[in-house]
N, C-alpha and C positions, 0 to 999 in steps of 0.2 A: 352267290355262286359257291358260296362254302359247303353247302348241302348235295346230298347225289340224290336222283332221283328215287330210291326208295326211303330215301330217309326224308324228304318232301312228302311223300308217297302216307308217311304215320300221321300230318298232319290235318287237320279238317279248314277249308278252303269257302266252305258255303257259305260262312257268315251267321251262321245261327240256325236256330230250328226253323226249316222248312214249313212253310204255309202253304207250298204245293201241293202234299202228301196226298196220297190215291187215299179213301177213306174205307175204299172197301179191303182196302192192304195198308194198313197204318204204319209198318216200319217202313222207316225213312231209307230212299235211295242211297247206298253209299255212295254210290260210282258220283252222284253228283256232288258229295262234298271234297272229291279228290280234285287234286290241277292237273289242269287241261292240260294235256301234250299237244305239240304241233301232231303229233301222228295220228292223232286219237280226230284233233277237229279236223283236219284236212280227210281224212279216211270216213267221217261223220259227214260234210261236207258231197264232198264227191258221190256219194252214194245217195244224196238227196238231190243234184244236181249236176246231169253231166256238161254241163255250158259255163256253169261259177266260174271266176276269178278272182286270184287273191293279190294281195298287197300285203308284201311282209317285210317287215321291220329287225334288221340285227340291230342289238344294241351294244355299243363301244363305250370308255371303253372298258376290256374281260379279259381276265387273265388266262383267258384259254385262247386268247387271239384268233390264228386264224381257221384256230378248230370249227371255232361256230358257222363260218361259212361254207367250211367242206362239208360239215355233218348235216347242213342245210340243203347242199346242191343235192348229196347220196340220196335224201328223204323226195327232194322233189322229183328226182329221177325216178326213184321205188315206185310214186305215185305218175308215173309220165307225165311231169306239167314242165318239162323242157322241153317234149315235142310241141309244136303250133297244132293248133286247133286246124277245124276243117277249114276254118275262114282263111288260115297263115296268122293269125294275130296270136299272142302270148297270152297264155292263162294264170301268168304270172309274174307282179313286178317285185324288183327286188331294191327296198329301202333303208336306207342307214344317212347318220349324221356323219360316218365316216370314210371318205372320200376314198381310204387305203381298204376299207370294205369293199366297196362300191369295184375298186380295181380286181379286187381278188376276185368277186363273184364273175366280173365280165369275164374273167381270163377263164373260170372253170365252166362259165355258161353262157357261151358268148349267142348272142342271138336275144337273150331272156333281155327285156326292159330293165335297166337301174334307174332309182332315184336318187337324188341327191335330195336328202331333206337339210331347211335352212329355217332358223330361227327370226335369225335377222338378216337381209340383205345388204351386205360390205359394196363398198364401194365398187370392187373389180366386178362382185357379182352383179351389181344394176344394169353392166351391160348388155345382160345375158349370154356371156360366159360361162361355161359348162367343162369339164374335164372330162377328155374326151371319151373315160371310161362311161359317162354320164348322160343317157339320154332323157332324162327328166327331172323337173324345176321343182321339188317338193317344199311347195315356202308357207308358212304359217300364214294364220288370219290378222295378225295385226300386222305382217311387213305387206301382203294385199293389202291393206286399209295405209299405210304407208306409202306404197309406193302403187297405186295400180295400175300405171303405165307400165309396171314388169312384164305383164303380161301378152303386149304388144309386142317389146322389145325381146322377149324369148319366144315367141312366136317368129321372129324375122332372122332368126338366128337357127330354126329346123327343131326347138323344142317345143316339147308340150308343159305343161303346168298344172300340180296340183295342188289343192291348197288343203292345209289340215289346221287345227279342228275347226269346223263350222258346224256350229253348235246354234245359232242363231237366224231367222227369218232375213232380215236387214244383212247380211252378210252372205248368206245364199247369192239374193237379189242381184250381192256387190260379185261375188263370182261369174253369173251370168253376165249381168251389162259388161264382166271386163273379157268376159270368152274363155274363161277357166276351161281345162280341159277334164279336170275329172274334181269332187268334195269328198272329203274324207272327213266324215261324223261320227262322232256321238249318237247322234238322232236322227238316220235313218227316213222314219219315216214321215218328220219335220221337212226334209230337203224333199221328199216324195211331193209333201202338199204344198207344198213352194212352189215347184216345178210344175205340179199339176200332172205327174204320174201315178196314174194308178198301183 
């Protein structure tokens, strides 16, 4: 976080020389060796998709505190994903490992889904226990594979559950039999032929 956006902006982000390159236009895209903005993929996004829904992640902790989550809520309002869809459901949850996140976004967006992401589940949390700013269980694939009676037990408590990363066949599987409510991959289109969607 030491660098500002234009001074991120000089750096090249692609990884190397492009093997995608148009042949009948040999110079290489720049726009794609710059980094992504949230405003760039969400505005990319949306305009390919008026139904999408995102899952976004602040990361703590930042010496800008609790700048990142006002400058979050401004961007997601800019793009209207605070209003509910035509359904009423949210186009939008909003994730952090930081519980004093999680409060701030509820208080400037109340209504929008929080996660609470969890690495490990502590003892208070196997109850399924949630703070109350908190309406979802974000817990890794090895505290599933630990504990997957979580799953049950934050269901009976009025939460949902999701599990990150499922990167793996055999663990997909393990989300379904325990009634996961949403995967969050890596691999896309792995969890697709797991599930057997198109």
């Amino acid at each position: 976080s030491a660098l500002t956006l234009p001074e991120l902006e000089l750096h090249d982000f692609s990884g190397g020389p492009s093997v995608w390159r148009d042949f009948e236009d040999p110079r290489p895209d720049e726009t794609r060796s710059r980094i992504l903005t949230l405003r760039t993929m969400l505005a990319t996004m949306l305009d390919a998709s008026s139904t999408v829904t995102f899952s976004i992640e602040t990361k703590h902790p930042t010496r800008y505190g609790a700048y990142v989550e006002e400058s979050l809520v401004e961007l997601l309002e800019y793009f209207g994903l605070l209003r509910p869809a035509k359904d009423g459901s949210s186009r939008v949850r909003l994730m952090s490992f930081s519980s004093l996140a999680l409060r701030r976004m509820h208080k400037m967006a109340p209504g929008t889904p929080t996660v609470l992401l969890m690495g490990n589940l502590h003892l208070w949390r196997k109850s399924g226990w949630l703070p109350r700013e908190v309406d979802i269980a974000g817990i890794s694939i090895e505290a599933l594979r630990k504990h997957p009676g979580y799953v049950a037990v934050s269901h009976a408590k009025g939460h949902q559950v999701h599990v990150w990363t499922v990167d793996q066949p055999a663990d997909v599987a393990l989300c379904v039999e325990t009634g996961v409510d949403a995967i969050i991959s890596n691999k896309p289109a792995m969890v697709r032929e797991v599930l057997g969607i198109a």
